[in-house]
C-alpha positions in Angstrom: 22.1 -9.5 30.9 24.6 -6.5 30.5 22.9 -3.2 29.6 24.8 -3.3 26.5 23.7 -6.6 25.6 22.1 -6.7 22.1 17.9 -7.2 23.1 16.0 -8.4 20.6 12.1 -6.1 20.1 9.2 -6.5 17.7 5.9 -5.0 16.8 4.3 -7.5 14.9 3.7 -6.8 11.0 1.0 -9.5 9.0 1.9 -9.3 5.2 4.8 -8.1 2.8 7.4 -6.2 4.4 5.9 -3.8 1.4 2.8 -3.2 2.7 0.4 -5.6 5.0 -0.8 -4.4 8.3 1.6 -3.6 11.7 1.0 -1.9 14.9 -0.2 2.0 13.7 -2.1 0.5 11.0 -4.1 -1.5 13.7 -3.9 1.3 16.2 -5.8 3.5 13.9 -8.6 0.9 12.8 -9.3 0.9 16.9 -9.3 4.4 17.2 -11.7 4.9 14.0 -14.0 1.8 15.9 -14.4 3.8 19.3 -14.3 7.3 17.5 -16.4 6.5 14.3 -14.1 9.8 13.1 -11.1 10.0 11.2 -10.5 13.1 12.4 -10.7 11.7 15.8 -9.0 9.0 15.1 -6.1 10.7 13.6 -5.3 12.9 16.8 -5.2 9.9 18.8 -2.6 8.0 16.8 -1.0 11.1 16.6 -1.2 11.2 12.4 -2.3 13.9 10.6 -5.6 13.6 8.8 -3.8 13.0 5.2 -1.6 10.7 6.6 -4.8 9.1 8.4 -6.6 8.9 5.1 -3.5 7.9 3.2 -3.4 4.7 5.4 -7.2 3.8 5.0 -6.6 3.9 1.3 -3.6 1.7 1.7 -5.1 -0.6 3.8 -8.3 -1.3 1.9 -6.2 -1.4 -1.2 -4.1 -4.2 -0.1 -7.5 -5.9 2.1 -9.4 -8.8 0.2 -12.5 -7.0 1.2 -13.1 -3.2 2.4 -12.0 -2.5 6.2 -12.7 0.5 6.5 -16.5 2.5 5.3 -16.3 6.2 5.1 -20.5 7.7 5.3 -21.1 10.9 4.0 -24.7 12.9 4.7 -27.6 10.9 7.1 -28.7 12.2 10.0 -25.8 11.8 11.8 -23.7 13.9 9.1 -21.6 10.5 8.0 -18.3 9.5 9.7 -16.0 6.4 9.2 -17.1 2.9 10.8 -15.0 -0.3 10.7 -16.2 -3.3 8.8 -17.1 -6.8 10.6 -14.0 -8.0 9.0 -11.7 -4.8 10.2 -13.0 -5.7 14.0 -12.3 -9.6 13.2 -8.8 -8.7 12.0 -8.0 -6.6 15.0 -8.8 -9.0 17.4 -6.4 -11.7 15.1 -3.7 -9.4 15.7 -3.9 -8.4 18.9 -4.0 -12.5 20.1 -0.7 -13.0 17.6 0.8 -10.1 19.2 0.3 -11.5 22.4 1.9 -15.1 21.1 4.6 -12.9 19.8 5.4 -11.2 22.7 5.9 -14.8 25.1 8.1 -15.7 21.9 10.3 -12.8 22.2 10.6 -13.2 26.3 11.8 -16.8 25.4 14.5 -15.6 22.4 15.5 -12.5 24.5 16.9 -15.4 26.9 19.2 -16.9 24.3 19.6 -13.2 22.7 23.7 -13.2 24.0 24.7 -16.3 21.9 23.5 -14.8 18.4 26.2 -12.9 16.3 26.2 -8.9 16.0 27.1 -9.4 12.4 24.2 -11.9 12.1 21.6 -9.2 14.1 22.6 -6.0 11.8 21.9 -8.1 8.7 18.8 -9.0 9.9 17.8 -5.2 10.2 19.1 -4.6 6.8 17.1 -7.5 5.4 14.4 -6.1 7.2 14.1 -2.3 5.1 10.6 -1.4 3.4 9.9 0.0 0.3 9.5 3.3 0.7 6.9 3.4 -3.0 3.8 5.4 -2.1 1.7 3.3 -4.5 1.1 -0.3 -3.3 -1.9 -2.7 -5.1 -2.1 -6.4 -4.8 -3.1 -8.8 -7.4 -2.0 -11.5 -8.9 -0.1 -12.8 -11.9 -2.1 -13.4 -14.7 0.6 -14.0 -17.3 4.4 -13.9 -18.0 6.1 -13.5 -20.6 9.4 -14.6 -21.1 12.7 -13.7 -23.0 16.4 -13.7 -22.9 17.0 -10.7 -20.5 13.2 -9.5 -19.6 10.2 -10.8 -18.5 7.1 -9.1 -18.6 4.6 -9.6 -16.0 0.9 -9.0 -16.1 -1.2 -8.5 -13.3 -4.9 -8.2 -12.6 -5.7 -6.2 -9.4 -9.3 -5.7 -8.0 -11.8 -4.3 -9.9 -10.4 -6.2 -13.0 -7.8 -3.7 -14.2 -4.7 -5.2 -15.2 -1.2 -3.7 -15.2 2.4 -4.9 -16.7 5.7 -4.6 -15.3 9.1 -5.6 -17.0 11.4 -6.7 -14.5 14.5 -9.4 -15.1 14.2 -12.8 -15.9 16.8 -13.8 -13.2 14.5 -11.3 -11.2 11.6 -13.4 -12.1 13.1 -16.4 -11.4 14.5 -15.1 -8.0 11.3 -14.0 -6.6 9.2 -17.5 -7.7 6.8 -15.4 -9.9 4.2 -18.1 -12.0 1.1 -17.9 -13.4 -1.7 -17.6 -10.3 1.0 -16.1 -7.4 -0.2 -12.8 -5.7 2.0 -10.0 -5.9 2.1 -6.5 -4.9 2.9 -4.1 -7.3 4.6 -0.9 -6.4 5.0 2.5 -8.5 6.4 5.7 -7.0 4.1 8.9 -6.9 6.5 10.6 -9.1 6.3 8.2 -11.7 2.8 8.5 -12.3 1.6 10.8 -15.4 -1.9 12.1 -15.1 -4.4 12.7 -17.9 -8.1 14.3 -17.8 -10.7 12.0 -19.0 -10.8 7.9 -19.9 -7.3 7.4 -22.2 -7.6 3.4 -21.8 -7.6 3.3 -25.8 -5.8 6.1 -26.6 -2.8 5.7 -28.8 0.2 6.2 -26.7 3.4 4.8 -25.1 2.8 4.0 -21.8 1.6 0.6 -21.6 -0.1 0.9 -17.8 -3.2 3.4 -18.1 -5.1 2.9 -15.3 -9.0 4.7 -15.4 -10.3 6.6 -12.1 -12.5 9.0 -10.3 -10.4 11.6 -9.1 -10.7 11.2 -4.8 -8.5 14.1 -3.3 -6.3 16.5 -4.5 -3.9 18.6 -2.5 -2.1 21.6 -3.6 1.2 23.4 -2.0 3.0 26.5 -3.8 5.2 23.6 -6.0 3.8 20.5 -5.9 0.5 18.9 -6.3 -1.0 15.5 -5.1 -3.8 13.4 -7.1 -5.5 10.6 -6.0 -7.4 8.2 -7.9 -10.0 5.9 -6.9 -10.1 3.0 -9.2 -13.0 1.3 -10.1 -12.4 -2.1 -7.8 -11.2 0.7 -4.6 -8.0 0.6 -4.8 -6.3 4.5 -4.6 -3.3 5.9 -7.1 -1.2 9.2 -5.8 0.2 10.9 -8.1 3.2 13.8 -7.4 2.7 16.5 -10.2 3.4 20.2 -10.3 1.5 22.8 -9.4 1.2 24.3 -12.8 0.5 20.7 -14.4 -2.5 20.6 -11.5 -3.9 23.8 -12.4 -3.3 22.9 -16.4 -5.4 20.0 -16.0 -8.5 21.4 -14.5 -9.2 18.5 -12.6 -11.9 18.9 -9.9 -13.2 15.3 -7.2 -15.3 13.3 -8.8 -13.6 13.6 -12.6 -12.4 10.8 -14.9 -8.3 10.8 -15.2 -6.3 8.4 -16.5 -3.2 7.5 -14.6 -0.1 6.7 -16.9 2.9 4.9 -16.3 5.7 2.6 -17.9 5.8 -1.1 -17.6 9.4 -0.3 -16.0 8.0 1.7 -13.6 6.4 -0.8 -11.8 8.5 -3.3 -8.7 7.5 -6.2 -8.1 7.1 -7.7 -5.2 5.5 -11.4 -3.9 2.8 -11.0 -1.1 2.5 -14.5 0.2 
């Protein structure tokens, strides 16, 4: 094969192209297994600790049960241990990477009769969502009108949230009654609130209740994470000022607020 000829390489990705678990995702639940450290774990996938952290939130948020268990205090001072399910789900992958990679030494054979045009719309088909906020659930109810349809979805723990999206939208993406979805809202779109406002009289039809988990302050911006009651983790993007004006400390009751249009949808299955 020519050195120019187009070669066809993969590292295998289980779930939505939104979210789901690829290669670094996997690589740090095996360094967190031999390390039991974050920390650890982190410098070996060559992440730094927020983005570490960031990923353990977004992985248990989109897992059906928690993969990863982070121990504070005990003898041993705590540390982060993988669940029996994270160490099944490892070895799953690595055995369909492996299938993978015979599959790709077999394709790569026939890679010269496939059309550039047909191989740079695959990579364009094959872009990510770049939304920090990712939780799967699934579609407990639509409703339907001429232009819109709103969609209601109940994500662990028993919240629910709404997004309005399209009906040809709707239609295009198969959404019905029962489907699992995963729900995607920017950082920046999220407006954050001291104490419980569930019942509150205001606009924003999403107002999803948390403990407040991390917060993380620069000379501009601020970042505020929410742990929600079924584990699943919000980040927020607010200002600095808007940080200090709230007062909020870990371990305090926010309320994260956002418009029903705020929210993509996108199927998981």
């Amino acid at each position: 094969m020519p050195d120019d000829a187009s070669h066809l390489d993969s590292h295998l990705h289980i779930g939505p192209r939104s979210g789901g678990i690829g290669e670094r995702r996997i690589a740090l639940l095996e360094a967190i297994g031999a390390t039991g450290s974050l920390t650890r774990a982190a410098q070996q996938v060559g992440l730094s600790y927020k983005g570490a952290w960031d990923a353990i939130n977004a992985i248990n948020n989109l897992a059906d049960t928690p993969l990863v268990r982070r121990n504070t205090g005990g003898a041993r001072g705590g540390g982060t241990t993988l669940t029996e399910r994270a160490v099944a789900l490892v070895r799953t992958y690595r055995a369909a990477e492996a299938e993978q990679q015979r599959f790709l030494e077999q394709l790569n054979r026939r890679v010269a009769s496939l059309s550039g045009d047909d191989l740079n719309l695959m990579e364009r088909l094959a872009m990510q969502s770049s939304a920090r906020n990712q939780l799967i659930g699934r579609v407990t109810a639509i409703q339907r009108s001429n232009v819109n349809a709103e969609i209601t979805i109940e994500v662990a723990g028993g919240d629910t949230l709404v997004a309005m999206i399209t009906e040809a939208s709707a239609d295009n993406l198969g959404l019905a009654v029962g489907v699992t979805v995963t729900a995607l809202i920017k950082a920046s779109w999220l407006i954050v609130a001291a104490g419980d406002l569930s019942h509150a009289r205001l606009s924003s039809r999403n107002r999803l209740v948390g403990t407040v988990a991390r917060i993380t302050r620069d000379t501009v911006a601020s970042e505020l994470t929410l742990r929600l009651p079924g584990g699943a983790h919000l980040a927020a993007t607010i200002t600095r000022e808007s940080a200090d004006a709230l007062g909020l400390a870990e371990g305090d009751t926010a309320t994260a607020l956002f418009k029903a249009s705020s929210v993509i949808v996108s199927p998981a299955d």
